[in-house]
C-alpha positions as CSV (number, residue, x, y, z in Angstrom):
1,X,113.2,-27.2,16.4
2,X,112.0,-30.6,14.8
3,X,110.9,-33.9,17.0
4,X,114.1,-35.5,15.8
5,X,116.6,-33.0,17.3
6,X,114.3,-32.7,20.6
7,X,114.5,-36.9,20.2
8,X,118.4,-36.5,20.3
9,X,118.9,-34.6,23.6
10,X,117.1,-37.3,25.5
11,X,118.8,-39.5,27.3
12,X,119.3,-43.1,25.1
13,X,117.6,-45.6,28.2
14,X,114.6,-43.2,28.1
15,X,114.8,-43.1,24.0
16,X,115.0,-46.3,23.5
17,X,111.8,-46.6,25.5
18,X,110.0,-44.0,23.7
19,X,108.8,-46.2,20.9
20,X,105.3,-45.2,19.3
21,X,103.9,-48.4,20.4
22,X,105.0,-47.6,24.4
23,X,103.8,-43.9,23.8
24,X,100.5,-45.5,23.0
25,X,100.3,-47.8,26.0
26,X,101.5,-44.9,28.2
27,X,99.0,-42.2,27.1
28,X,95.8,-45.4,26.9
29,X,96.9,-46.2,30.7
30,X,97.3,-42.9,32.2
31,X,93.9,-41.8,31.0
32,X,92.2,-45.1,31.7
33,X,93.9,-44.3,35.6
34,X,92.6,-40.9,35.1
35,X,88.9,-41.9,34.7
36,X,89.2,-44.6,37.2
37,X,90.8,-42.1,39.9
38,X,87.7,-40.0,39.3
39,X,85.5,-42.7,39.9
40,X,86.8,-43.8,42.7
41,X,87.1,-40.5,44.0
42,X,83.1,-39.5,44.0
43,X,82.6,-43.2,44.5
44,X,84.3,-42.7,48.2
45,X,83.4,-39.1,48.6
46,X,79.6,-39.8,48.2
47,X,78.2,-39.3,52.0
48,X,76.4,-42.6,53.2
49,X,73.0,-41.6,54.7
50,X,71.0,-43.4,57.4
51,X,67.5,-42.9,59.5
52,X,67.5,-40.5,62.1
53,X,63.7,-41.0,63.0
54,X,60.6,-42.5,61.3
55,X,56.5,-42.3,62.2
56,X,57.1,-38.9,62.7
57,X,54.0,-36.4,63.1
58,X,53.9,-33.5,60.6
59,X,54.5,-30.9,64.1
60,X,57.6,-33.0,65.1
61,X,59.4,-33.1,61.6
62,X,58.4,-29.5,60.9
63,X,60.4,-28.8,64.2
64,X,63.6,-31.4,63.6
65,X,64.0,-29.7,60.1
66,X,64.3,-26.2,61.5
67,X,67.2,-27.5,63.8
68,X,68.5,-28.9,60.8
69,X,68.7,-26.3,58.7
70,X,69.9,-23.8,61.7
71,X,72.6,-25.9,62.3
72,X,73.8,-26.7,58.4
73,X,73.5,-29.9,58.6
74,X,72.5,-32.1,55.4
75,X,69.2,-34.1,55.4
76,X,66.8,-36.1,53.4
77,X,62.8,-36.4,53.8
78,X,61.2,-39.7,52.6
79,X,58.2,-41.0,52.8
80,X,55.5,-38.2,53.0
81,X,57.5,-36.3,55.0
82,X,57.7,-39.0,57.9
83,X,60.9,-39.9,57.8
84,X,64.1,-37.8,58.0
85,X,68.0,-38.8,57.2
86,X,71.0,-37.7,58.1
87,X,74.8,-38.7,57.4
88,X,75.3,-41.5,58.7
89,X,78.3,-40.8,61.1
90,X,75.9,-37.8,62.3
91,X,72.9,-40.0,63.6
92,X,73.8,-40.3,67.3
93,X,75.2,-37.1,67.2
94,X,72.1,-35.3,66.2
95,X,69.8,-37.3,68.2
96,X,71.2,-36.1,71.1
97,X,70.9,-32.3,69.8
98,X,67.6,-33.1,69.5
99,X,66.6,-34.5,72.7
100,X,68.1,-31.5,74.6
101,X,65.5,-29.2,72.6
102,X,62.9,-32.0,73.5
103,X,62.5,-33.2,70.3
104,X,60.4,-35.4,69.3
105,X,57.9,-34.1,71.6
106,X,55.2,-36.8,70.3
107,X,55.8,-39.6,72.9
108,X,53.1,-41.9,74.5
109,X,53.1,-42.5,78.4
110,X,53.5,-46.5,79.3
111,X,54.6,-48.4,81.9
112,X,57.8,-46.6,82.6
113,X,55.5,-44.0,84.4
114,X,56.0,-46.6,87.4
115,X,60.5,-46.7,87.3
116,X,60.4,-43.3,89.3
117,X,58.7,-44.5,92.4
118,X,56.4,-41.4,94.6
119,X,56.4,-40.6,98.1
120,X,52.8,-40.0,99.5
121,X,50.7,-40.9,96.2
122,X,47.1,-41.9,96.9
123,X,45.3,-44.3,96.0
124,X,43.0,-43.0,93.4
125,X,46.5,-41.1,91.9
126,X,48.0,-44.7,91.4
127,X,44.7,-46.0,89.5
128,X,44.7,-43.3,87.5
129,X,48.5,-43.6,86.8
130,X,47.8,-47.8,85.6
131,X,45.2,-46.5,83.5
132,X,47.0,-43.9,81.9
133,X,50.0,-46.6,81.8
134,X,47.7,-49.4,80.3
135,X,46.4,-46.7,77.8
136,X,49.8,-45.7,76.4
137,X,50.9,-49.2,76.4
138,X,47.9,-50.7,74.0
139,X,48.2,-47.3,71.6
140,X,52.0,-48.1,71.3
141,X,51.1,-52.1,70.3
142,X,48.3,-50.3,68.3
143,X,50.7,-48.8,66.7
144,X,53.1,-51.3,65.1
145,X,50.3,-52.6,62.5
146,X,51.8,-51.0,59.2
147,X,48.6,-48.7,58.1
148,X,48.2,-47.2,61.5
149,X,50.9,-43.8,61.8
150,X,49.7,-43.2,65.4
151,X,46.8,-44.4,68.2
152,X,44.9,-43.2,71.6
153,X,43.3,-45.6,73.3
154,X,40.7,-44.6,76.2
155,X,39.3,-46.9,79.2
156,X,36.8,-45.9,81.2
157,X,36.3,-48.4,83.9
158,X,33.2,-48.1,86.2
159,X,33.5,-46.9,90.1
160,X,33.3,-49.9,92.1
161,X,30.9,-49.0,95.1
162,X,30.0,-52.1,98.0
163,X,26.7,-50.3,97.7
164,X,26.0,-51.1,94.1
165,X,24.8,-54.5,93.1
166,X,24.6,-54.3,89.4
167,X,27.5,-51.5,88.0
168,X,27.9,-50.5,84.6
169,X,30.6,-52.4,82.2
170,X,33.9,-51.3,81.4
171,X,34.1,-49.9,77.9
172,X,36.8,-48.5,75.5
173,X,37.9,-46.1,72.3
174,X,40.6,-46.4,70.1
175,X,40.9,-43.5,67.8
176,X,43.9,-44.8,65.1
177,X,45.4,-42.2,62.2
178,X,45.7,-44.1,59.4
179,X,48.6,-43.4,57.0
180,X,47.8,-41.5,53.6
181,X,45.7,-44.1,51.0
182,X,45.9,-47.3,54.0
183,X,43.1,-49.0,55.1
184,X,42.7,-51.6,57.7
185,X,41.2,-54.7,57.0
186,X,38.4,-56.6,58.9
187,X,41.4,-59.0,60.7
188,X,43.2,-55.9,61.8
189,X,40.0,-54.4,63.1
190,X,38.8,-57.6,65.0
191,X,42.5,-57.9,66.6
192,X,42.5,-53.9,67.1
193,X,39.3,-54.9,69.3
194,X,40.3,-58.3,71.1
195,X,43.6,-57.0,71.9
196,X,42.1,-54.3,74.0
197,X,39.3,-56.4,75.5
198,X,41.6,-58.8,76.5
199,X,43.9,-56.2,78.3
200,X,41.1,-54.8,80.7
201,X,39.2,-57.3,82.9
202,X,35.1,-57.5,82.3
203,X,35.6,-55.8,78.6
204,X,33.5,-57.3,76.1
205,X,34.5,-56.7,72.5
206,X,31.5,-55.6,71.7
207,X,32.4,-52.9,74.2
208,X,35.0,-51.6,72.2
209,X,34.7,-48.9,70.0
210,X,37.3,-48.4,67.3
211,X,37.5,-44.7,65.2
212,X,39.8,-43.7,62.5
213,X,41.1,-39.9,62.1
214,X,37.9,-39.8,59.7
215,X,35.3,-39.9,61.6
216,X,34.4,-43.5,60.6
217,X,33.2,-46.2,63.2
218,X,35.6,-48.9,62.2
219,X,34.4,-51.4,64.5
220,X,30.5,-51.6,63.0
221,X,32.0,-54.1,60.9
222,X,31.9,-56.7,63.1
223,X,28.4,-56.3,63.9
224,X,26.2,-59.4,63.3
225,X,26.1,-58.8,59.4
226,X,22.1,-59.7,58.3
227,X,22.1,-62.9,56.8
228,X,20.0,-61.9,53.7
229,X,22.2,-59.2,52.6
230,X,26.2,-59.3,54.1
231,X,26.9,-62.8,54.4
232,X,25.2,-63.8,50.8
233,X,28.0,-61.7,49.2
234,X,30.6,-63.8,51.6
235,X,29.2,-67.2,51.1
236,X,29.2,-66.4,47.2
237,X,32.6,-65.7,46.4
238,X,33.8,-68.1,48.6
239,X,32.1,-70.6,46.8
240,X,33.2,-69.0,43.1
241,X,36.9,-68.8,44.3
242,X,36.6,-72.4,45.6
243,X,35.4,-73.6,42.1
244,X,37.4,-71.7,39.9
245,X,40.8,-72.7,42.1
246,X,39.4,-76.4,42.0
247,X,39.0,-76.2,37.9
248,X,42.1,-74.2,37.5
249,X,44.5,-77.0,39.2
250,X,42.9,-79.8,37.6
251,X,43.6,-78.2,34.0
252,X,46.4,-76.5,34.1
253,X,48.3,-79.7,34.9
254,X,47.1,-80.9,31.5
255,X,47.7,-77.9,30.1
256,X,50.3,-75.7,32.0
257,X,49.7,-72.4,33.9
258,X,49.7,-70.2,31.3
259,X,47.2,-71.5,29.6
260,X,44.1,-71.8,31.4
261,X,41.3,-69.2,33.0
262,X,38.9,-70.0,34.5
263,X,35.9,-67.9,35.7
264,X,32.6,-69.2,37.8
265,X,29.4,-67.9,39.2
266,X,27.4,-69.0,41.7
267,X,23.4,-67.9,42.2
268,X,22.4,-69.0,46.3
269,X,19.6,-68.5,48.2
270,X,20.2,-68.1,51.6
271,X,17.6,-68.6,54.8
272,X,17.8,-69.6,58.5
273,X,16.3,-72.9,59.5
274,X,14.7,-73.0,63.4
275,X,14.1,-75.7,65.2
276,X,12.3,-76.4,68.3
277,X,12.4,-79.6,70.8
278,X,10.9,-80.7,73.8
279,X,13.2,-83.5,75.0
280,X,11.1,-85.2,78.2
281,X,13.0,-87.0,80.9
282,X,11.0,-89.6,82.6
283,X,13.3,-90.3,84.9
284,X,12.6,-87.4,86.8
285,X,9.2,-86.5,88.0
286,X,7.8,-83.2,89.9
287,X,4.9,-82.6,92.0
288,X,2.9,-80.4,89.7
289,X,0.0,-79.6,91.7
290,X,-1.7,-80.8,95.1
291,X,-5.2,-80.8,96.7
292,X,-6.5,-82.0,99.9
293,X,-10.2,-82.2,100.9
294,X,-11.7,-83.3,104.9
295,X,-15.1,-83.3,105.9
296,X,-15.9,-84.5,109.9
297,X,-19.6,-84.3,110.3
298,X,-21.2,-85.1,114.0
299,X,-24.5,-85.2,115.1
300,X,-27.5,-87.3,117.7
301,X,-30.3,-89.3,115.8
302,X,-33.9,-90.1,117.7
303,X,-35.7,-93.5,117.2
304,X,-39.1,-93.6,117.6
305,X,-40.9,-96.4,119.8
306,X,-42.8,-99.1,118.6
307,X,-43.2,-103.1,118.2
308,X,-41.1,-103.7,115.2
309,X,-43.1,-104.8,112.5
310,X,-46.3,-102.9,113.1
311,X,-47.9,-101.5,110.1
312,X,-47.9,-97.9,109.2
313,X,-51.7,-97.6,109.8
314,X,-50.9,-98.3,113.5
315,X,-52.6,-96.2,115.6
316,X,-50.8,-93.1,117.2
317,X,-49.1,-94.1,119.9
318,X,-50.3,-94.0,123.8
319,X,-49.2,-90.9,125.7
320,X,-46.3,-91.3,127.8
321,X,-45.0,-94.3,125.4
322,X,-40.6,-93.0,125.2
323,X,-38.2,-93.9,122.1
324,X,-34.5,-94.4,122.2
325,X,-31.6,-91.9,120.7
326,X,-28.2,-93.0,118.5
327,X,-25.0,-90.2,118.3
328,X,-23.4,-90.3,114.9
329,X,-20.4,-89.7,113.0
330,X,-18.9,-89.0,109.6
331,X,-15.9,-87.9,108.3
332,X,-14.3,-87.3,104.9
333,X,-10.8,-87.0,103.2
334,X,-9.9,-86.5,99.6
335,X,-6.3,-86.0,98.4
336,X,-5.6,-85.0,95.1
337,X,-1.8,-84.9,93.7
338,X,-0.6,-84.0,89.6
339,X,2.9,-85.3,88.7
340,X,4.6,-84.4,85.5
341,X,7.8,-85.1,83.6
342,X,10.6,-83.2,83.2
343,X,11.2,-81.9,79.9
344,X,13.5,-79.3,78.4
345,X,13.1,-77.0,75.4
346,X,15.4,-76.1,73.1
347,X,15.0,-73.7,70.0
348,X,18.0,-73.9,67.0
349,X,18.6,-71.3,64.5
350,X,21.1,-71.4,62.4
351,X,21.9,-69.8,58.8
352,X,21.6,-72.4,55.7
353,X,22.2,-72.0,52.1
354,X,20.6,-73.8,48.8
355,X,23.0,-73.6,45.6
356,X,20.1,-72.3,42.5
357,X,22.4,-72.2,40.3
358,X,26.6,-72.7,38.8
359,X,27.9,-71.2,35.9
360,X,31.5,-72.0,34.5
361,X,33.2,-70.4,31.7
362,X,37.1,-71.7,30.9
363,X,39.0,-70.3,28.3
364,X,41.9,-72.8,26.9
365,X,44.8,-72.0,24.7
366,X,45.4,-73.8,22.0
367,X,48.8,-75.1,20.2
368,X,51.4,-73.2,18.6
369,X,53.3,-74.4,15.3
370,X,56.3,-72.7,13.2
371,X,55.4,-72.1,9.4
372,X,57.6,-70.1,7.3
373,X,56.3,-67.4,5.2
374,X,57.0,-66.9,1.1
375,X,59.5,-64.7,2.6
376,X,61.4,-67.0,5.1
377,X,60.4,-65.2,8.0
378,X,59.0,-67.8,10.8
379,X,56.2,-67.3,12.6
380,X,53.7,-69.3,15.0
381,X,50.2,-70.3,14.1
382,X,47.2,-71.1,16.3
383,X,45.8,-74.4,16.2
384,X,43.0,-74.6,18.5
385,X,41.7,-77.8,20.4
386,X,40.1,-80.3,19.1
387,X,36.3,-81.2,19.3
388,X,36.9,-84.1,21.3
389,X,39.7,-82.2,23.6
390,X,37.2,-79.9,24.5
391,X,34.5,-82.0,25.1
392,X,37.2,-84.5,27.6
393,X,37.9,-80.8,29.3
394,X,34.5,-80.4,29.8
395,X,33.4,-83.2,31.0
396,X,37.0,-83.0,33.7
397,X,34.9,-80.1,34.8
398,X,31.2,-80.4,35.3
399,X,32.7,-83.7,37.3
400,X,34.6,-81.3,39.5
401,X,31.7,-78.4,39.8
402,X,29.2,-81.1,40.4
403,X,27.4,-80.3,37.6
404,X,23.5,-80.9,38.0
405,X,21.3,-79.9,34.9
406,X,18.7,-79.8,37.2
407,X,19.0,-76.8,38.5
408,X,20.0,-75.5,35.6
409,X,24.4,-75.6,35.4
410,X,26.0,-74.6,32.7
411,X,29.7,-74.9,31.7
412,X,31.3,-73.4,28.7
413,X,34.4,-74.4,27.3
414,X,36.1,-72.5,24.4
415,X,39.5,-72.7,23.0
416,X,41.3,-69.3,21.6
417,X,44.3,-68.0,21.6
418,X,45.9,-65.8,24.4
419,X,46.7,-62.7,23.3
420,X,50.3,-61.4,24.9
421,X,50.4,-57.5,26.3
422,X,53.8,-56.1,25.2
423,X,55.7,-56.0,27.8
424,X,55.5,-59.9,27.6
425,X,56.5,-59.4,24.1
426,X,59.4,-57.4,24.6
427,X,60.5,-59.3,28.3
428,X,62.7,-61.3,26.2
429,X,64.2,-58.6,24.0
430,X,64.6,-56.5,26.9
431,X,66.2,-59.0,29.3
432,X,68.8,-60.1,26.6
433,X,69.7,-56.2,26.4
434,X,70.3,-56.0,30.1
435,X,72.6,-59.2,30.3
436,X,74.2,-57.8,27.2
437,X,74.7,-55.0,28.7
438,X,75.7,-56.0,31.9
439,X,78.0,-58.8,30.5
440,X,79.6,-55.4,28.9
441,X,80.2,-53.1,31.0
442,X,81.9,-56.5,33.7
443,X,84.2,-56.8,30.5
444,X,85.2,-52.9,30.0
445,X,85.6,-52.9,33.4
446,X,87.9,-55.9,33.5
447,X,90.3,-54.8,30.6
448,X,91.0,-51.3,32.2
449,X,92.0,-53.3,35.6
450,X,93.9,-55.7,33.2
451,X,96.1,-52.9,31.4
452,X,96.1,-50.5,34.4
453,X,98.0,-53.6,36.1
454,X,99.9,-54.7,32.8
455,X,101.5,-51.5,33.0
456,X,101.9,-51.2,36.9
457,X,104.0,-54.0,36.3
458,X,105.6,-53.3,33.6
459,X,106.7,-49.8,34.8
460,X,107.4,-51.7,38.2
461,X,110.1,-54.3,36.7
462,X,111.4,-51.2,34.2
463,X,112.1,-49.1,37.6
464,X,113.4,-52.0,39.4
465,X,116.1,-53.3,36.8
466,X,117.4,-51.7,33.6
467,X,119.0,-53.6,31.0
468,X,122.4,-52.6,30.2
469,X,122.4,-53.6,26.5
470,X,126.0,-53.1,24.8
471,X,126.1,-51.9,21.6
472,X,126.7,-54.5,18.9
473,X,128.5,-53.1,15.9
474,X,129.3,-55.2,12.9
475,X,126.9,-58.0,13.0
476,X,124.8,-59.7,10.4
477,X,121.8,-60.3,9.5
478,X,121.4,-64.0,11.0
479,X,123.4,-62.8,14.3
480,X,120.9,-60.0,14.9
481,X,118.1,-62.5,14.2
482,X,119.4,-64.9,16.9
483,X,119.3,-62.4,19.3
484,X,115.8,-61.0,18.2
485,X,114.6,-64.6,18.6
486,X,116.7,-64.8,22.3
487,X,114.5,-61.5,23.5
488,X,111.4,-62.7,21.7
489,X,111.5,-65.7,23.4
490,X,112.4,-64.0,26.6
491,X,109.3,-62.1,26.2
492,X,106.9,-65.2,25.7
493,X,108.6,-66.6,28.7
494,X,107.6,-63.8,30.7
495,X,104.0,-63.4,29.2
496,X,103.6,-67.7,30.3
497,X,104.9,-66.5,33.8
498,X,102.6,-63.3,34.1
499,X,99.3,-64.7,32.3
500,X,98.1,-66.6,36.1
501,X,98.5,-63.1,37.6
502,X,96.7,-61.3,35.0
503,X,94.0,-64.0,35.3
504,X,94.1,-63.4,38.9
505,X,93.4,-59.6,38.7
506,X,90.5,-60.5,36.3
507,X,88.5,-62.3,38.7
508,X,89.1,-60.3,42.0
509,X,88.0,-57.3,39.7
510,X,85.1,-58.9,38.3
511,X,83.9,-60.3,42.0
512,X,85.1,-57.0,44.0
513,X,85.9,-54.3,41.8
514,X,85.5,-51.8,44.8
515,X,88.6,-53.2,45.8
516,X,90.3,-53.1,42.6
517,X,89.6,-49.4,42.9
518,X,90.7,-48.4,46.3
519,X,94.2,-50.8,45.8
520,X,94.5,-47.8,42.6
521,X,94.0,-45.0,44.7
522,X,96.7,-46.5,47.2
523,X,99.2,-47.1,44.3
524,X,98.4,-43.8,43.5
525,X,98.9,-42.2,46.8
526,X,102.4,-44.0,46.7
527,X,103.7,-42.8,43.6
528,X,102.8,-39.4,44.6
């Protein structure tokens, strides 16, 4: 049996359609539909996952993943075990599975320890109960910096007694876990500290004590660095990364970005200056010191008698001759008083710092012109800077550094070419290829929606009307010309009335082509 007698016992509407050109078209669209069905397919059967917890410890996610797996239910681990996802219509679902079995057990106690109110708690229980609810509370703000999986914070606060006049202080721990290969910087450490010195009343931050999962005091390095040794490293490279961004914008406005680096150091010398001041008021005076001294002396003096005047040769006096007597009196009061003024010392010391030394170096790229080889291949050739360039750069520079030869400064300025790693090289090359490939795959996509819908409609209008062509018999050549040229204009009519609707199906499939793909399937469904 030949394909011309098969041909013959098919019906003529469905022979006359079974031209090699349609047969082509047919078989192209059906497996173009085919492959698209199947995409679609996995593309909607592929199970959406979502988070069912994060932070986990490793004893809570060893625990959720036996449930899991006793239950047959899918999951994925990320993030060093840590976190755990489900399906995503599962979440809720498993959750509460979970916290039936009391899982995750890992939970820190805060203030919620106070919503189920106690009949006949005591005092000391409801202390105990805010510092176990202050506790939980810090741990879990603790917690929220990114490099810290999990923290215990510990208060001890001092008895208060009426008895006591000077108690102890209030002081605090924080232990933190630290995620695998985190640290925490000095700004997360210093707010680790102030946060919980400013939660408790009388806690000083020096106080606090903060530990990582190490064994490492975390906290020493807020200490009172010595001057001499810490801080010189600190004042240094501020001053270095001051200078070179200071150099860096000035010249790479002239230049560009690309094209300058620039690279200081600094040599200081770093001391503490003291001073000490006695600042007198004289306005205000003070009794220093004071001394009084009284003398009272009392007594009778005799005169003897005698004619007044009467030489000392006189001879003694007659027996019975009487002289007169004279009390006396003597007193005696000293007061002594030392006033001095006010005055007030003061002592200053504060750290200082004497630049020995700056040294500059700035590396700047030079110009770039095409020369064709002998075998007409282009290429780009260094020029370097010029002399004077260089020496107008330089000068833009030591102006910025404050350049004093004095002290011996030195700037260096050198022009060379910068040398591109290969992935700058290739960036270009590679990008191209992506767009290339991306513009692409947009356009394979787009002709398969094209044609799939060139021939949805066409096998649309072919179901909907049939063309009930008589047979001519007995006409010539021009006749059956005219009526080639009636169909064939027919058919350019109907390409001019379609080509906005193909245009149409181009751009939804380019923007959405998700959609384009699930309006298939439906088609599909419906011609099943």
């Amino acid at each position: 049996m030949d394909f011309e007698s098969i041909k013959n016992k098919i019906p003529e509407n469905i022979r006359d359609f079974l031209t090699a050109r349609n047969i082509a078209i047919f078989l192209t669209g059906l497996l173009l539909i085919s492959l698209l069905s199947i995409v679609a397919i996995k593309s909607f059967s592929k199970e959406e996952y979502a988070v069912l917890y994060t932070h986990l410890s490793p004893d809570d996610a060893g625990s959720i993943l036996a449930v899991l797996q006793e239950e047959n239910i899918p999951y994925k681990v990320e993030g060093d075990g840590s976190i755990i996802l489900v399906p995503k219509d599962k979440v809720y679902e498993i959750r509460l599975k979970l916290a039936a079995k009391g899982l995750p057990s890992s939970k820190t106690v805060g203030f919620e320890i106070f919503e189920e109110p106690k009949m006949g708690i005591t005092h000391f229980q409801e202390n105990i109960n805010y510092l176990r609810a202050l506790e939980g509370e810090l741990a879990r703000t603790i917690k929220e910096i990114d490099a810290i999986q999990s923290a215990r914070v510990n208060i001890a606060l001092p008895k208060e007694s009426i008895f006591v006049r000077e108690t102890d202080e209030p002081k605090a721990s924080v232990v933190v876990k630290l995620w695998p290969g985190r640290e925490l910087t000095k700004e997360q450490i210093k707010a680790i500290v102030f946060l919980v010195s400013h939660a408790v009343p009388g806690l000083k931050p020096e106080n606090v004590t903060v530990v990582d999962n190490k064994g490492r005091v975390l906290s020493d390095v807020l200490e009172e660095e010595n001057l001499a040794t810490g801080k010189t490293i600190d004042i240094k490279r501020k001053l270095e990364k001051q200078i070179e961004k200071n150099v860096y914008a000035i010249l790479s406005r002239a230049l560009g970005p690309d094209k300058v680096a620039v690279k200081a150091s600094v040599d200081i010398e770093v001391g503490n200056f003291r001073q000490r001041e006695e600042i007198y008021d004289p306005d205000r005076t003070a009794v220093v010191s004071e001394r009084k001294i009284q003398e009272t002396e009392q007594g009778v003096k005799t005169t003897p008698a005698g004619a007044p005047g009467t030489a000392t040769n006189v001879p003694p006096v007659v027996q019975g001759a009487t002289g007169g007597t004279e009390r006396t009196q003597r007193s005696k009061k000293d007061i002594t008083k030392n006033y001095d003024v006010t005055k007030t010392f003061v002592d200053t010391q504060k750290p200082i710092f004497r630049i020995k030394r700056v040294t500059v170096g700035v590396l700047l790229d030079g110009k770039y012109i095409k020369e064709t080889t002998p075998d007409g291949k282009t290429v780009e050739k260094f020029v370097p800077l010029s002399k004077e360039e260089i020496q107008q750069y330089k000068a833009l520079v030591e102006s910025v550094v404050g350049f004093n030869p004095e002290r011996g400064d030195k700037i260096t300025v050198v022009s060379v070419p910068f040398s591109k790693t290969k992935a700058d090289e290739f960036y270009p090359y590679i990008e191209e290829k992506q767009k290339i490939t991306f513009l692409i795959a947009v356009g394979i996509i787009a002709f398969i929606l094209a044609l799939a819908g060139l021939l949805f409609f066409l096998l649309k209008r072919k179901k909907a009307e049939k063309l009930d062509i008589p047979e001519i018999t007995g006409v010539s050549p021009e006749a059956a010309a005219n009526i080639y040229g009636m169909y064939e204009k027919e058919i350019e009519e109907l390409k001019i009335e379609r080509e906005p609707i193909y245009k149409k199906i181009l751009e939804v499939s380019e923007e959405s082509p998700e959609l384009i793909a699930k309006l298939l399937s439906k088609w599909l469904k419906e011609e099943k």
